[in-house]
C-alpha positions in Angstrom: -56.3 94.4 89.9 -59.1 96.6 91.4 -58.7 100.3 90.3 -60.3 101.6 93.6 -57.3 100.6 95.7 -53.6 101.1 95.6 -51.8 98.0 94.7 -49.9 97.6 97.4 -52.9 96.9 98.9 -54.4 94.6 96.7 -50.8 92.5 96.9 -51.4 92.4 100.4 -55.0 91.5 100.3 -54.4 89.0 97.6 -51.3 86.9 99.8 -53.8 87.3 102.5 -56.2 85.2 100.5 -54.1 82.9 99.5 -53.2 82.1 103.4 -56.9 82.2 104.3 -57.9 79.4 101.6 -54.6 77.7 102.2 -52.3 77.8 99.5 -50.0 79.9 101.3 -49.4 78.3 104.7 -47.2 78.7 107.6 -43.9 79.0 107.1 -44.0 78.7 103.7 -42.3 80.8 101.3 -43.9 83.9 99.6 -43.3 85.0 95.8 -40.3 87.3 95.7 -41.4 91.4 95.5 -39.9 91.0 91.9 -41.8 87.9 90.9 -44.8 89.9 92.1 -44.1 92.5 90.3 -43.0 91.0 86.9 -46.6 88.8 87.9 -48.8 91.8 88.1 -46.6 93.8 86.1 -46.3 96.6 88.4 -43.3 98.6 90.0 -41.0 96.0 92.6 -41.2 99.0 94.9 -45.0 99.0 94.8 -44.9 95.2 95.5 -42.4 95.4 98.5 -44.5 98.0 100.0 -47.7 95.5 100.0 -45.3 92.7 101.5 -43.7 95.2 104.0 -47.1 96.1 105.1 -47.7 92.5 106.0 -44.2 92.1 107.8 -45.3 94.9 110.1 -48.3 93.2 110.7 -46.9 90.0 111.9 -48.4 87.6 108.8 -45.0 87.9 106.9 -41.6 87.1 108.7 -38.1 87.8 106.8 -35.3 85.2 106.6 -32.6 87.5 105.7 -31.1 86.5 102.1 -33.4 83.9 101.6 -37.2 85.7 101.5 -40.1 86.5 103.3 -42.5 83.8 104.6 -46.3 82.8 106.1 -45.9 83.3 110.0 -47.1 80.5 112.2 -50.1 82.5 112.9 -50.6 84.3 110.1 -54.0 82.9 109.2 -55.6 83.3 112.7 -54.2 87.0 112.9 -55.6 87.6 108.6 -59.0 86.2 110.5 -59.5 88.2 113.3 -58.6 91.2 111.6 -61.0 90.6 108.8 -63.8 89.8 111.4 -63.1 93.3 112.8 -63.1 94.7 109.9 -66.3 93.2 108.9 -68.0 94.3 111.8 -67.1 97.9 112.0 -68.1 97.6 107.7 -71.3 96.1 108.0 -72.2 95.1 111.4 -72.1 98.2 113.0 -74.1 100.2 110.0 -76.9 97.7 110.0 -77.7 97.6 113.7 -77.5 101.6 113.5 -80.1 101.4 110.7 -82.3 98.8 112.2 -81.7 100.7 115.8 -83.4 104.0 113.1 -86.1 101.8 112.1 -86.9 100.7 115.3 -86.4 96.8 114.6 -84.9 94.9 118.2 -81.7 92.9 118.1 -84.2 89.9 117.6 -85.8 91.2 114.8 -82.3 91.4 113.0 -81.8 88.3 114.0 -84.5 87.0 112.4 -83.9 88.9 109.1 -80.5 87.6 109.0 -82.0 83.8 109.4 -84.5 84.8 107.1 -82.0 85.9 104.3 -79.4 83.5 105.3 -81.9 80.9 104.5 -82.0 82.1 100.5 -85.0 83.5 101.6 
């Protein structure tokens, strides 16, 4: 676990992860709040509130009495929000740096080709 964040977060983050690379996909059950708790051996109330999160976001879905599970599109919806993410992260800082240092859009283009490349 990542002392930076709360863990709620990183429960969520990490069950995002696992749908992303595919061991978690749709419709397939999730650990209980209680096995991720005994797991990361943290408070069940810290864990439900990382799976809640992910309810309200429309990756988890709850089968009452039986569990939560992966919705159908879970892993497009973990995708686009982590390419939004990403952009307003790092996108958007770079350009306003390269916009500082006067560099065109083509010019970051061609840095980013550059690095991509291993340089």
């Amino acid at each position: 676990m990542d002392e930076g964040r709360p863990l709620f977060q990183q429960i969520a983050e990490q069950i995002e992860a696992a749908i992303l690379d595919g061991s978690l996909a749709a419709d397939t059950q999730v650990p209980s709040t209680n096995e991720l708790a005994a797991f990361h051996r943290i408070n069940p109330a810290t864990a439900a509130k990382g799976v809640n999160q992910l309810v309200t976001d429309g990756i988890l879905y709850k089968k009452r009495g039986i569990g939560m599970f992966v919705a159908g599109d879970a892993r497009q919806r973990v995708l686009d929000r982590r390419r939004e993410a990403f952009a307003r992260d790092y996108v958007e800082p770079l350009l306003a740096e390269a916009r500082r240092l006067g560099l065109t859009a083509e010019d970051v283009k061609s840095l980013v080709e550059k690095w991509g490349e291993g340089r």
